[in-house]
FIVEXFI-143461 format. One record per residue: residue number from 1; residue in one letter; x, y, z of N, C-alpha, C, O in turn. Coordinates in steps of 0.05 Angstrom, whole numbers. Example, Ala and Ser with C-alpha at 12.3 -4.5 7.8 and 13.67 -1.06 7.14 Angstrom:
<pabas>
   k r    n.x    n.y    n.z   ca.x   ca.y   ca.z    c.x    c.y    c.z    o.x    o.y    o.z
   1 a    264   -114    156    246    -90    156    264    -66    156    285    -66    169
   2 s    257    -45    142    273    -21    143    258      1    157    268     23    161
</pabas>
This chain:
<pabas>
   k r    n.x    n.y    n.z   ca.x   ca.y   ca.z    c.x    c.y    c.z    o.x    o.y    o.z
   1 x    293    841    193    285    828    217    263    808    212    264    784    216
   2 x    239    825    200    225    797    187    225    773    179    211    754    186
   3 x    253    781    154    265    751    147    273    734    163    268    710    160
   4 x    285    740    179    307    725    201    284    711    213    285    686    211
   5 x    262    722    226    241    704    236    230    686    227    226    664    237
   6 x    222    697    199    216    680    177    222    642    170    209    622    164
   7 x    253    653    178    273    633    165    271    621    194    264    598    193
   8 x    275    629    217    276    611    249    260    600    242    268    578    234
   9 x    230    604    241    208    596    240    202    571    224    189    551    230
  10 x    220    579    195    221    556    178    241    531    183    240    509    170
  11 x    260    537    206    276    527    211    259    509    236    254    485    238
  12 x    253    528    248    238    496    280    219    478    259    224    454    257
  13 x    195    491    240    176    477    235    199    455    228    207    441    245
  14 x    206    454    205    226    438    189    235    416    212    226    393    210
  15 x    249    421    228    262    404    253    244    393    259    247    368    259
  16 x    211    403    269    195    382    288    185    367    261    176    345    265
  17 x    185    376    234    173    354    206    197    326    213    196    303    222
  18 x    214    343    205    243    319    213    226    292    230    211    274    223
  19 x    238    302    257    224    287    283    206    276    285    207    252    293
  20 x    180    287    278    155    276    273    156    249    255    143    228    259
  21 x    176    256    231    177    228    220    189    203    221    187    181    210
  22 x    203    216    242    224    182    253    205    163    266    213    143    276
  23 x    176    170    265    164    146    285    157    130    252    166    136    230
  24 x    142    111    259    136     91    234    111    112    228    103    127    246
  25 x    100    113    201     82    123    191     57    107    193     59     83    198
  26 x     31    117    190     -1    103    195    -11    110    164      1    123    147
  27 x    -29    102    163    -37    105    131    -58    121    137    -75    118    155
  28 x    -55    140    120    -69    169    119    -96    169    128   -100    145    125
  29 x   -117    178    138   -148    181    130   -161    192    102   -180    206    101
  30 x   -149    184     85   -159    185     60   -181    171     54   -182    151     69
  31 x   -205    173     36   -226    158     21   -214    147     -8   -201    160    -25
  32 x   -226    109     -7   -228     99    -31   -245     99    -27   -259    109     -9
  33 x   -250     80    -55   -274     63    -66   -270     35    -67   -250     29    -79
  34 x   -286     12    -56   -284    -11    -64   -295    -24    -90   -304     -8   -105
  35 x   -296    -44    -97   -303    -50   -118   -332    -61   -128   -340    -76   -146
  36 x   -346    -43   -105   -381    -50   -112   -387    -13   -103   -411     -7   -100
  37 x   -367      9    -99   -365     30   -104   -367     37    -83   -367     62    -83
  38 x   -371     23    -52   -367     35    -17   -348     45    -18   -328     35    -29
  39 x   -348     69     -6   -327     88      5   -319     80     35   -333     74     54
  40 x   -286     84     29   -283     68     58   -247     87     61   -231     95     43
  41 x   -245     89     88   -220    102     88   -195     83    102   -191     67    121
  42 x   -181     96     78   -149     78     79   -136     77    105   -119     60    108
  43 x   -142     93    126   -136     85    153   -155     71    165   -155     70    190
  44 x   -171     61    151   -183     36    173   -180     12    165   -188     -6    180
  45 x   -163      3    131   -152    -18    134   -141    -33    148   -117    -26    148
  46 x   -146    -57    164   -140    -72    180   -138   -103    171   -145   -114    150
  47 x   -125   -115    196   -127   -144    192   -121   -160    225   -101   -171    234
  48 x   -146   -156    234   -150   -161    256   -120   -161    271   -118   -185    275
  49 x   -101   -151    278    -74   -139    295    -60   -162    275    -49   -180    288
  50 x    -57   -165    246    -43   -189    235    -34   -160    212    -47   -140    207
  51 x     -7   -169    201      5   -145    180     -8   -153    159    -17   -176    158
  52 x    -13   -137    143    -27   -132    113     -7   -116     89     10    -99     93
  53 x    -13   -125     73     -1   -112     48    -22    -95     29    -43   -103     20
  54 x     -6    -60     23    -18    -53      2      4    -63    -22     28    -66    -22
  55 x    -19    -67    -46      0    -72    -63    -12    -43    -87    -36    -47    -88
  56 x     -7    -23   -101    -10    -14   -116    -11    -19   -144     10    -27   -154
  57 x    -32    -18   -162    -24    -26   -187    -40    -17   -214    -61    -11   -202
  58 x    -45    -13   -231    -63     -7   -259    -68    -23   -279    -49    -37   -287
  59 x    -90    -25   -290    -97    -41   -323    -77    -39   -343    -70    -55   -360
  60 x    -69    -19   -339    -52    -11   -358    -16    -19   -357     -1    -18   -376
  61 x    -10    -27   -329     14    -46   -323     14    -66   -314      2    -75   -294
  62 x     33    -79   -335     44   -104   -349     60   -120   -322     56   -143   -314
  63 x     79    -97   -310     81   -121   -281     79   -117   -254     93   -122   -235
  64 x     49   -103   -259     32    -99   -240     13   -124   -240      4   -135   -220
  65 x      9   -128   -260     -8   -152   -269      8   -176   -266     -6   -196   -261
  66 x     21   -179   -268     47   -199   -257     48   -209   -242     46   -233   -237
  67 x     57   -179   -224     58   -183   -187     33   -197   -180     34   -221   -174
  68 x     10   -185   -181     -9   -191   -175    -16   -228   -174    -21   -246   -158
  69 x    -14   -222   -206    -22   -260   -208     -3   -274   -196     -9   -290   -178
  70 x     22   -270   -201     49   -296   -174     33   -278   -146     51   -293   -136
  71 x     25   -269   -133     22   -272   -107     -3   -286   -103     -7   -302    -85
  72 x    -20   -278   -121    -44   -306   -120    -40   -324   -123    -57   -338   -113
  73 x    -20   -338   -136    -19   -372   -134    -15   -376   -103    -23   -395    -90
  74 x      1   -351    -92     13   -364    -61     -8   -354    -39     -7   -363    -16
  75 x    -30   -333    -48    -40   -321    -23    -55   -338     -4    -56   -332     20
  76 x    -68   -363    -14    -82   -382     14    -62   -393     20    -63   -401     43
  77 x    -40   -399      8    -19   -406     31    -13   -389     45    -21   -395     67
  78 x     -1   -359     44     14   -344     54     -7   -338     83      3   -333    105
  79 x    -36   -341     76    -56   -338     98    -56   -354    112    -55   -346    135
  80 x    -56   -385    107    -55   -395    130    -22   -398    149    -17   -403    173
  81 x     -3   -392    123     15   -386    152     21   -369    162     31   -369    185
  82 x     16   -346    149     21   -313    166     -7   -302    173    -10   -283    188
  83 x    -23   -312    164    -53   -292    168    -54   -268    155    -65   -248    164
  84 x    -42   -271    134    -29   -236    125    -56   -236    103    -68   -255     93
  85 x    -60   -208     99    -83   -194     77    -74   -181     57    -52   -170     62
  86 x    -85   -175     29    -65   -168     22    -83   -143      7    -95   -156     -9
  87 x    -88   -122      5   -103   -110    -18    -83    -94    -27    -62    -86    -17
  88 x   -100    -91    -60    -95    -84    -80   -112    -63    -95   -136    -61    -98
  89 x    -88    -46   -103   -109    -18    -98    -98      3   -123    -77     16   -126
  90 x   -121      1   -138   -117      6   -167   -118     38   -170   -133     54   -158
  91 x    -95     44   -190    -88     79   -185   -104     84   -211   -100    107   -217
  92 x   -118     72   -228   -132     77   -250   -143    106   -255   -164    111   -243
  93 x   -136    120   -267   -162    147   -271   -188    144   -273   -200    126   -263
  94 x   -200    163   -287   -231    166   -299   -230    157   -323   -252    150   -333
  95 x   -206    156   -340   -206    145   -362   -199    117   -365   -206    107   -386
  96 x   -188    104   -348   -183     73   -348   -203     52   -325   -205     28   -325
  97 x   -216     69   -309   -223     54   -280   -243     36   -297   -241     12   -294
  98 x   -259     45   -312   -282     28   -321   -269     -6   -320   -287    -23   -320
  99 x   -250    -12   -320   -230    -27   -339   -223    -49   -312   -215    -72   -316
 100 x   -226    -40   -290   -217    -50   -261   -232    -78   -263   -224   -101   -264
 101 x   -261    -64   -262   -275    -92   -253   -261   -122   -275   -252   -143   -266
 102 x   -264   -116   -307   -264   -131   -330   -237   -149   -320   -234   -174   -319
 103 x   -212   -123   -310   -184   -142   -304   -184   -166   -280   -173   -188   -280
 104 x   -201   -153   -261   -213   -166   -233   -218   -189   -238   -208   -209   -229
 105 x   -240   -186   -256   -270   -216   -255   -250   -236   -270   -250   -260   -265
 106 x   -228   -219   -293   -215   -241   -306   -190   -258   -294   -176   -273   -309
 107 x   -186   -256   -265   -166   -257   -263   -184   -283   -228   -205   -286   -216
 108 x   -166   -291   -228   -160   -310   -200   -151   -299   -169   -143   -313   -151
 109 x   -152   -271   -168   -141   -261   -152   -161   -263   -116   -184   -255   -115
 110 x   -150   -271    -99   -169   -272    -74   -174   -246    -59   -193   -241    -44
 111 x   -149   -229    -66   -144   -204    -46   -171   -183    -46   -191   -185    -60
 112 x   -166   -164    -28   -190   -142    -24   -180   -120    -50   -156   -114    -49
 113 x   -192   -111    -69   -193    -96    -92   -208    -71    -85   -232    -72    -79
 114 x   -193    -47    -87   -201    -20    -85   -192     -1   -107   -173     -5   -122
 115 x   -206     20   -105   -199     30   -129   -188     64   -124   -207     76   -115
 116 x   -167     79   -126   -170    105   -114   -166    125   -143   -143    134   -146
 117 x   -177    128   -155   -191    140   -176   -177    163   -176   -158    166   -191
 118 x   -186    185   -157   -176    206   -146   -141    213   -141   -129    234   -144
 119 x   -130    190   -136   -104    189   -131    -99    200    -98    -76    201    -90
 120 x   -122    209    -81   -108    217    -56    -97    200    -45    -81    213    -30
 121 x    -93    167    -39    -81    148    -24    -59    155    -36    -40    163    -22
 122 x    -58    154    -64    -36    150    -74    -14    171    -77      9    165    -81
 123 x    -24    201    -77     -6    223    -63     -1    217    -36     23    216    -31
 124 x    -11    214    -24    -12    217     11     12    195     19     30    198     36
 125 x      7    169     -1     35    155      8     56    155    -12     72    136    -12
 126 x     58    175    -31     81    188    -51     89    166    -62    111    157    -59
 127 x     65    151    -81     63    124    -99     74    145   -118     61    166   -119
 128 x    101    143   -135     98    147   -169     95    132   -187     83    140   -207
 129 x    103    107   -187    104     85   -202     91     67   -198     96     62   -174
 130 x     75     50   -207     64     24   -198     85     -2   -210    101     -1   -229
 131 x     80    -23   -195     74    -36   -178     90    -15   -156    110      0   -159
 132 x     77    -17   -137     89     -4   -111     73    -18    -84     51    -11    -76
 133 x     86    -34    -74     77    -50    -46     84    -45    -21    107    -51    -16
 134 x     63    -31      5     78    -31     26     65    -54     47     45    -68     42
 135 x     82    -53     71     78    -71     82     68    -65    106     85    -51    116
 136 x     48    -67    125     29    -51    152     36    -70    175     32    -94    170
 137 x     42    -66    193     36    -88    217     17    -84    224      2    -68    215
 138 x     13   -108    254     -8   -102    269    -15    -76    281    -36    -75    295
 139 x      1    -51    278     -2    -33    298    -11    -13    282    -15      9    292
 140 x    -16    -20    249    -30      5    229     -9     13    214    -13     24    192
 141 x     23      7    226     51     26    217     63     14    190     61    -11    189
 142 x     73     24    172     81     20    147    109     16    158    120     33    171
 143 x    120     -8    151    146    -20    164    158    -19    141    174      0    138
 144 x    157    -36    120    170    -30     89    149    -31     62    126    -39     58
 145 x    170    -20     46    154    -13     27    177    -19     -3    200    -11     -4
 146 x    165    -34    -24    179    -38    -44    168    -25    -75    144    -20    -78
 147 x    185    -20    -93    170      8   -117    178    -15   -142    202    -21   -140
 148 x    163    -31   -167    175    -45   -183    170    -79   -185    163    -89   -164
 149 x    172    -89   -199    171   -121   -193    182   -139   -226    176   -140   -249
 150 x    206   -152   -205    212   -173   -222    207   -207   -216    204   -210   -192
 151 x    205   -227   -228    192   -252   -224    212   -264   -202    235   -272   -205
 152 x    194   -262   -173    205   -271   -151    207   -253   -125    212   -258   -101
 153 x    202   -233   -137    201   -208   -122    175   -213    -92    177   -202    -70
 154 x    144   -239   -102    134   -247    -86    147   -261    -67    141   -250    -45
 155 x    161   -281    -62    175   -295    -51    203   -272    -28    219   -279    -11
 156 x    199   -253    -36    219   -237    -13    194   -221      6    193   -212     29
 157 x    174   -221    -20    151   -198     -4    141   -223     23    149   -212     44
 158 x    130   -243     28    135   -261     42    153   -266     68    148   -266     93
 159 x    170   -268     58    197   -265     81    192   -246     96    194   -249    121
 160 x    183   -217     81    178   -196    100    155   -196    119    156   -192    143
 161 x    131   -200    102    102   -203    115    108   -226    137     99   -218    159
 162 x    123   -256    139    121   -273    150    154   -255    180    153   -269    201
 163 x    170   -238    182    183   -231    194    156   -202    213    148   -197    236
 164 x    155   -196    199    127   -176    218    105   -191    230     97   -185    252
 165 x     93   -213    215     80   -234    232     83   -234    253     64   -227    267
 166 x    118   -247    269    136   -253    288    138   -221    310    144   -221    334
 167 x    132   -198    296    144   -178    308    170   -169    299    177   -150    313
 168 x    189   -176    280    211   -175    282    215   -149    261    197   -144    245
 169 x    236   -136    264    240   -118    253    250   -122    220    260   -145    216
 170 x    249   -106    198    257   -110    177    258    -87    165    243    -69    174
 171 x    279    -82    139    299    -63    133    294    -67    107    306    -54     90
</pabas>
């Protein structure tokens, strides 16, 4: 008899997890670090009601570093026509983070640079792989999300950020 309850029990929770997740997701209340070492939490990333991009990435990947630099050639464009933000948010350990700032300073990049050391952002939104980019509207909600990057891959990320701009839905 136990079991049987057991298992109902495991059965509603399960159903309302289900349910619960068909709405769009919010980005966790987790703590980073920025890159002068403020602690700041991943649900209060914003961009004044304009969509933002996380983009995920490490020192140690080749086209993370990639991604990164093709979306900087385009990011003051992409701002002044979408208003879009974009941070970038390094899954580095304790053994590589030192390494963040050096890739940072050397690089041309405009975006907001954070660092989650810890990895809780990056469990909380079930990052395994870097490059991993999602995409936020104005309303906080993670609308899409892409895992990987090949040369051009900025130019669709775009299309998307500039279709949530509008409100419009995307798949």
């Amino acid at each position: 008899m136990k079991k049987a309850i057991l298992f109902i029990f495991a059965v509603v929770l399960s159903c309302g997890m289900i349910f619960a997740q068909e709405g769009k997701a919010k980005l966790p209340n987790v703590s980073i670090k920025t890159l002068d070492g403020k602690t700041i939490k991943a649900s209060e990333f914003q961009n004044d009601g304009k969509p933002f991009a996380i983009c995920f990435w490490a020192t140690w990947c080749k086209p993370c570093i990639m991604e990164l630099n093709a979306m900087s050639e385009y990011y003051e464009q992409w701002q002044k026509e979408t208003g879009i933000k974009i941070y970038a948010v390094s899954i580095d350990d304790a053994r590589t983070s030192s390494k963040v700032k050096t890739v940072v300073s050397g690089s041309d990049w405009g975006f907001e640079v954070m660092i989650d050391q810890n990895s809780e952002l990056k469990r909380a939104l079930g990052v395994n792989n870097p490059p991993h980019t999602f995409v936020v509207n104005g309303n906080g909600e993670i609308v899409w999300q892409h895992v990987g990057y090949a040369p051009g891959d900025e130019n669709h990320l775009i299309e998307i950020l500039t279709k949530v701009s509008k409100g419009e839905e995307v798949k």
